[in-house]
MIDOSE-1310 file (N, C-alpha, C; in nm, 2 decimals, decimal comma, always signed):
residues 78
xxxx	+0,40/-1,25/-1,01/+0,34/-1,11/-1,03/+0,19/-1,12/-1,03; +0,09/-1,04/-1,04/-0,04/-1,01/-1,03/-0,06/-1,04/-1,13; -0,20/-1,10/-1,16/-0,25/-1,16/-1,27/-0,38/-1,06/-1,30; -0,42/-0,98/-1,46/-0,54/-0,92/-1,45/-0,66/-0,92/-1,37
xxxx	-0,66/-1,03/-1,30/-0,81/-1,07/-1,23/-0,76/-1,06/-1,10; -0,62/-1,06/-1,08/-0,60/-1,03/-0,90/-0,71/-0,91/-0,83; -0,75/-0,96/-0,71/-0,86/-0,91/-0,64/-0,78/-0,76/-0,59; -0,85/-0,66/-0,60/-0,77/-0,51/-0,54/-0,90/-0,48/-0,44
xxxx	-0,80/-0,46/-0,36/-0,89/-0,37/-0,22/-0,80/-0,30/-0,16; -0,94/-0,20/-0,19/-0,88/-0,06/-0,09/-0,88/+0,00/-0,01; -0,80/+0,07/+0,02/-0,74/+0,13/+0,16/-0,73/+0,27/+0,16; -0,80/+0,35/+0,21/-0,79/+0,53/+0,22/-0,71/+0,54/+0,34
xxxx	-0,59/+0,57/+0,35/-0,52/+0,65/+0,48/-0,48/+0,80/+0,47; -0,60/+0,87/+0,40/-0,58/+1,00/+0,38/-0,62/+1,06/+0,53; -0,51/+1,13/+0,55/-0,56/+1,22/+0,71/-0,48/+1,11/+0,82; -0,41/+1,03/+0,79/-0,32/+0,94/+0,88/-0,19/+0,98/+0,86
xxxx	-0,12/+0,99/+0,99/+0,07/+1,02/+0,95/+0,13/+0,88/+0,97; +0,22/+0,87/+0,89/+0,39/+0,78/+0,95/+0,39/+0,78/+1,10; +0,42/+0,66/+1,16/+0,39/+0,54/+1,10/+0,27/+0,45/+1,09; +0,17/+0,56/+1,16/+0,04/+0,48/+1,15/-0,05/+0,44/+1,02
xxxx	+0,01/+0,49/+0,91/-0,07/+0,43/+0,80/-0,02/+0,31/+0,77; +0,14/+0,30/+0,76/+0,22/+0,16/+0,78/+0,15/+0,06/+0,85; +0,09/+0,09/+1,00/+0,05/+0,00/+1,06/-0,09/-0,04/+1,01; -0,18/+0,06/+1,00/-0,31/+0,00/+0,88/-0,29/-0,09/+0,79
xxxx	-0,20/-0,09/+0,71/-0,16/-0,11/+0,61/-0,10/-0,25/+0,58; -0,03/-0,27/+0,75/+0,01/-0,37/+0,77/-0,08/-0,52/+0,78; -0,14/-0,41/+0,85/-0,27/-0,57/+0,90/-0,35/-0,56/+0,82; -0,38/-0,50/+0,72/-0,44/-0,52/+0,61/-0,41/-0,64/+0,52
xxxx	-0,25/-0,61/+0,51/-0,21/-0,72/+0,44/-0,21/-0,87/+0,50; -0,14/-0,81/+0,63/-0,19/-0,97/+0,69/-0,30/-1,06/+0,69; -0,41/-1,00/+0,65/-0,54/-1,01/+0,64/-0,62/-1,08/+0,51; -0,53/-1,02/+0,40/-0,56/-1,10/+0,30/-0,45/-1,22/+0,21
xxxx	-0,53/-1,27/+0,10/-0,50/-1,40/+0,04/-0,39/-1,37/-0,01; -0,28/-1,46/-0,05/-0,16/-1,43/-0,16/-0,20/-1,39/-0,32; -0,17/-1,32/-0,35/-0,17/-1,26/-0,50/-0,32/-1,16/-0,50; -0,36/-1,13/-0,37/-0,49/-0,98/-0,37/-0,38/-0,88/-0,36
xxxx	-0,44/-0,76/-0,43/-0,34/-0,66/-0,42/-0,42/-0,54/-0,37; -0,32/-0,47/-0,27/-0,41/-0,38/-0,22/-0,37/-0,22/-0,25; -0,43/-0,15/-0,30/-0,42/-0,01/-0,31/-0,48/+0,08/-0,23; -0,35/+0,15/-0,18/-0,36/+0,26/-0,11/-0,35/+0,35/-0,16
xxxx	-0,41/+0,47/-0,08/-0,45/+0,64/-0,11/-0,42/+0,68/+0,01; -0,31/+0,80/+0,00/-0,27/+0,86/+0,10/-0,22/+1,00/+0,09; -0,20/+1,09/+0,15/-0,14/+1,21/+0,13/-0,03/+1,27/+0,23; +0,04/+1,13/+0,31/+0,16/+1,21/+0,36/+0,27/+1,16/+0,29
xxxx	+0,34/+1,26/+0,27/+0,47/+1,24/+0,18/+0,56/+1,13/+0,25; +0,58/+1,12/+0,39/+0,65/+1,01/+0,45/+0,66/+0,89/+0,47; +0,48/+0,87/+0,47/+0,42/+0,73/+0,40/+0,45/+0,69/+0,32; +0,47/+0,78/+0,21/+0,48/+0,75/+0,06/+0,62/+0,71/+0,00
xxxx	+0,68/+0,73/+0,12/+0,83/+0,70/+0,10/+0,85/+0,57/+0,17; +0,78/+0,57/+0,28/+0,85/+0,44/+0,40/+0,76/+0,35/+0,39; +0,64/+0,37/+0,32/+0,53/+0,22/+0,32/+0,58/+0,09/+0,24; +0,60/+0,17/+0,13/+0,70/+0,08/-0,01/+0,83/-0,01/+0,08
xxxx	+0,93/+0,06/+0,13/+1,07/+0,03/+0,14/+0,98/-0,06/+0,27; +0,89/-0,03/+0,37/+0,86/-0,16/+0,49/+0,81/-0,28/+0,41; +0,74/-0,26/+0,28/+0,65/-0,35/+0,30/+0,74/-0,49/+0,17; +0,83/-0,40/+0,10/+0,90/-0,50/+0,11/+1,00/-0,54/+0,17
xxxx	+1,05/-0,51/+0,26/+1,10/-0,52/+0,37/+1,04/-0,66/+0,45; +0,92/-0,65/+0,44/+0,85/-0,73/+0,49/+0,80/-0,88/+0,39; +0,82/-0,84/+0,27/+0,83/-0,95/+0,14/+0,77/-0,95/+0,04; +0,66/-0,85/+0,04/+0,56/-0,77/+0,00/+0,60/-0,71/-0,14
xxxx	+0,55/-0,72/-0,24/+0,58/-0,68/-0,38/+0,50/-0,55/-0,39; +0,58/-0,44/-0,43/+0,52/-0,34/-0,47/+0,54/-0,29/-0,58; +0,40/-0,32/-0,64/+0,39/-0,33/-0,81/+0,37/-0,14/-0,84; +0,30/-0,02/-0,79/+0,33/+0,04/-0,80/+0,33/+0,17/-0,68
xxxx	+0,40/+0,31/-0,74/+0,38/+0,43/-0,69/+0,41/+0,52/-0,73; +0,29/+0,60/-0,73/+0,29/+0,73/-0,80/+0,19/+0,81/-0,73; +0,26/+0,99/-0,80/+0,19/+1,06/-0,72/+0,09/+1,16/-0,78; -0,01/+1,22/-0,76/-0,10/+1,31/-0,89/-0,18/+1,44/-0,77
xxxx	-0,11/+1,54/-0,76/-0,22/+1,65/-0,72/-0,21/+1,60/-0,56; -0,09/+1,56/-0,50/-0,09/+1,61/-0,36/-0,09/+1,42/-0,31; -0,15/+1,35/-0,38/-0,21/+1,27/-0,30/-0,08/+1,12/-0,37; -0,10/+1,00/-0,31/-0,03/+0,89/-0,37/-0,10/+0,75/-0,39
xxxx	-0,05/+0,72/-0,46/-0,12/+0,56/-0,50/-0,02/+0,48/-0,50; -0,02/+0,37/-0,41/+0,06/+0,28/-0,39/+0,00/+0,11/-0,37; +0,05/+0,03/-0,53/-0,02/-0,05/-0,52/+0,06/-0,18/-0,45; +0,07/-0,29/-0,38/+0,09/-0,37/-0,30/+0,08/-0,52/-0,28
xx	+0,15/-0,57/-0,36/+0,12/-0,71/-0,37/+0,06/-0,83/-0,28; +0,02/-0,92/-0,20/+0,01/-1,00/-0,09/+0,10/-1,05/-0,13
Protein backbone atom coordinates (compact mmCIF):
# COMPACT_ATOMS: atom_id res chain seq x y z
CA UNK A 1 0.00 0.00 0.00
CA UNK A 2 1.11 3.76 -0.23
CA UNK A 3 3.38 4.98 2.26
CA UNK A 4 2.77 8.77 3.72
CA UNK A 5 5.66 10.14 1.57
CA UNK A 6 4.30 8.26 -1.66
CA UNK A 7 4.84 10.90 -4.48
CA UNK A 8 1.12 12.17 -5.79
CA UNK A 9 0.70 13.70 -9.20
CA UNK A 10 -1.92 15.12 -10.70
CA UNK A 11 -4.07 14.72 -13.31
CA UNK A 12 -7.16 17.15 -14.28
CA UNK A 13 -9.51 15.30 -16.97
CA UNK A 14 -12.17 17.81 -16.30
CA UNK A 15 -13.92 18.44 -19.75
CA UNK A 16 -12.73 14.83 -21.10
CA UNK A 17 -15.41 11.92 -21.68
CA UNK A 18 -15.16 7.94 -21.35
CA UNK A 19 -13.02 6.49 -22.65
CA UNK A 20 -10.66 9.15 -23.21
CA UNK A 21 -9.87 10.10 -19.78
CA UNK A 22 -9.11 6.22 -19.14
CA UNK A 23 -6.65 6.60 -21.92
CA UNK A 24 -4.85 9.76 -20.20
CA UNK A 25 -4.93 8.15 -17.43
CA UNK A 26 -3.47 5.28 -18.68
CA UNK A 27 -0.23 6.43 -19.90
CA UNK A 28 0.10 8.39 -17.14
CA UNK A 29 0.44 5.48 -15.12
CA UNK A 30 2.55 3.83 -17.44
CA UNK A 31 4.74 6.64 -16.95
CA UNK A 32 5.43 6.65 -13.50
CA UNK A 33 7.55 4.76 -10.66
CA UNK A 34 5.78 1.83 -8.51
CA UNK A 35 4.27 3.15 -5.26
CA UNK A 36 3.71 7.17 -6.98
CA UNK A 37 0.11 7.61 -6.66
CA UNK A 38 -1.76 9.53 -8.96
CA UNK A 39 -4.87 11.64 -8.42
CA UNK A 40 -7.37 12.42 -10.66
CA UNK A 41 -10.12 15.12 -11.02
CA UNK A 42 -12.79 14.63 -13.27
CA UNK A 43 -16.40 15.34 -13.80
CA UNK A 44 -17.85 12.63 -16.01
CA UNK A 45 -19.92 10.29 -14.11
CA UNK A 46 -18.74 7.34 -16.53
CA UNK A 47 -15.16 7.79 -15.87
CA UNK A 48 -15.87 7.67 -12.50
CA UNK A 49 -17.30 4.49 -12.71
CA UNK A 50 -15.06 2.68 -15.45
CA UNK A 51 -11.52 4.27 -14.58
CA UNK A 52 -11.44 2.38 -11.11
CA UNK A 53 -12.90 -1.12 -12.39
CA UNK A 54 -9.89 -0.65 -15.76
CA UNK A 55 -7.34 0.36 -13.74
CA UNK A 56 -7.51 -2.46 -11.66
CA UNK A 57 -8.22 -4.48 -14.14
CA UNK A 58 -5.09 -3.52 -15.28
CA UNK A 59 -3.28 -4.30 -11.55
CA UNK A 60 -3.48 -0.87 -10.47
CA UNK A 61 -4.60 -0.28 -6.74
CA UNK A 62 -7.15 2.08 -6.19
CA UNK A 63 -6.77 3.47 -2.88
CA UNK A 64 -9.60 5.94 -3.34
CA UNK A 65 -13.05 7.42 -4.76
CA UNK A 66 -15.16 9.92 -3.96
CA UNK A 67 -17.39 12.47 -5.10
CA UNK A 68 -18.04 16.35 -3.72
CA UNK A 69 -20.26 18.99 -5.76
CA UNK A 70 -20.39 17.41 -9.30
CA UNK A 71 -16.79 16.54 -9.61
CA UNK A 72 -14.61 13.12 -8.46
CA UNK A 73 -11.38 12.27 -6.96
CA UNK A 74 -9.94 9.12 -7.72
CA UNK A 75 -6.74 8.19 -6.19
CA UNK A 76 -4.51 5.38 -7.98
CA UNK A 77 -1.80 3.44 -7.01
CA UNK A 78 1.30 2.61 -9.48
Amino acid sequence: MASERARVIPLDLRGLKCPLNWAHAKVRLEQMAPGEILEIILDDPRGARDIPRAAEGEGYAVLESAAQDGLWRLRIER
